[in-house]
C-alpha positions, 0 to 999 in steps of 0.5 A, a space after each residue: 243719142 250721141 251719135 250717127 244714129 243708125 239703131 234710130 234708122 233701123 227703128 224709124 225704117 221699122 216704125 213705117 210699117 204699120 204692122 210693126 205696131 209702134 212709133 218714134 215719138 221724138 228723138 234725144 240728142 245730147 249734142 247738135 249736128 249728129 246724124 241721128 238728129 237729121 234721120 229723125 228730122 227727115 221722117 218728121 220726128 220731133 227732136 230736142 238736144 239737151 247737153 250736160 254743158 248747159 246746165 250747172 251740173 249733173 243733177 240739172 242735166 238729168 232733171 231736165 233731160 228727164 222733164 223733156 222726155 216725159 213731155 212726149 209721154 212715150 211707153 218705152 225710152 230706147 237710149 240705143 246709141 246715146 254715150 252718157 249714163 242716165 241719172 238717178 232722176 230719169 232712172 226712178 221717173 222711167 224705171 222698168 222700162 228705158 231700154 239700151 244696147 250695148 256691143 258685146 255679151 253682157 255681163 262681159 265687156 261692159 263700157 265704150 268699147 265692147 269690140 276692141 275688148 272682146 278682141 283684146 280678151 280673145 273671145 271667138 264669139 261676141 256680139 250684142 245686148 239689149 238690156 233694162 237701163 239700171 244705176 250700172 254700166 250695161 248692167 240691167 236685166 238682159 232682154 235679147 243677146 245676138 252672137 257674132 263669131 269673131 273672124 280671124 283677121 278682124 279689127 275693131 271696126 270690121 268687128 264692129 260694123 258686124 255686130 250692128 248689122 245682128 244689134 239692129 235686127 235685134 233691136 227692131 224685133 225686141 223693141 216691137 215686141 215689147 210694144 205690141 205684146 208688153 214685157 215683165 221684169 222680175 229682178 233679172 228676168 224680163 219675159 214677153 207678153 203681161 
């Protein structure tokens, strides 16, 4: 993750249930002193950083980010919230299933700021993606899409804040069902249960 880690939170809040069927195994970081980092160290989730700066290129980044994922073995990868695009390594080592949301409905807006282009365009509707990571930017299989209307006076950030509110409830739900019934991914199609 990158940032203030609030799809974490809804997933970590989630994951209390045991209902819920699935857990946080350890939480990724490509920069300290993030919020995300302290909401997994309160639930006692392990977590690791791994910066791109501490390596001499790309390439290594990628190999060791891949190499301290796989250690903790986990059935899903959630890359919610983290900003830098996966390498070729990660992508083959985890391929089908890391999964990402983006804020807007792709394929439109893809990039860093869904919201302030979906209002730069116009749209009256916007909202959310979860998707299969792939080689592109927000450009894999789609696995769940929530609608936000666009309200009349909104700005970047209060269209935003809307669209986390319907990505987080998206996010939990998706990501529990595809733990707990499983999920085939058929070129563009991903479809609940095996």
């Amino acid at each position: 993750m990158s940032g203030a880690g609030t799809n974490l939170q809804a997933l970590l809040v989630a994951c209390g249930d045991p209902a819920y069927g699935a857990q946080v195994v350890a939480v990724g970081a490509d920069r300290d002193g993030i919020d995300g980092l302290r909401r997994a160290a309160d639930e006692r989730v392990p977590t690791f950083i791994e910066r791109v700066a501490d390596h001499p290129d790309r390439d290594a980044w990628d190999a060791a980010l891949t190499d301290k994922v796989a250690a903790y073995a986990p059935d899903l990868v959630v890359l919610a919230g983290f900003m830098k695009l996966a390498g070729p390594l990660f992508l083959r080592r985890f391929a089908g299933r890391t999964v990402n949301t983006h804020p807007a409905l792709s394929p439109s807006f893809p990039g860093m700021h869904g919201p302030r282009d979906a209002l730069a365009y116009g749209v009256k509707i916007t909202g959310a993606t979860l998707f299969v990571v792939d080689e592109g930017v927000d450009s894999g299989p789609i696995v769940a899409q929530v609608a936000v209307p666009v309200a009349a006076g909104d700005d970047e950030h209060s269209l935003h804040e809307r669209i986390k509110v319907g990505e987080h409830q998206m996010l939990v739900e998706s990501v529990g069902r595809m733990v707990r019934e499983g999920f085939t991914l058929d070129d563009r199609s991903v479809r609940f249960g095996t």
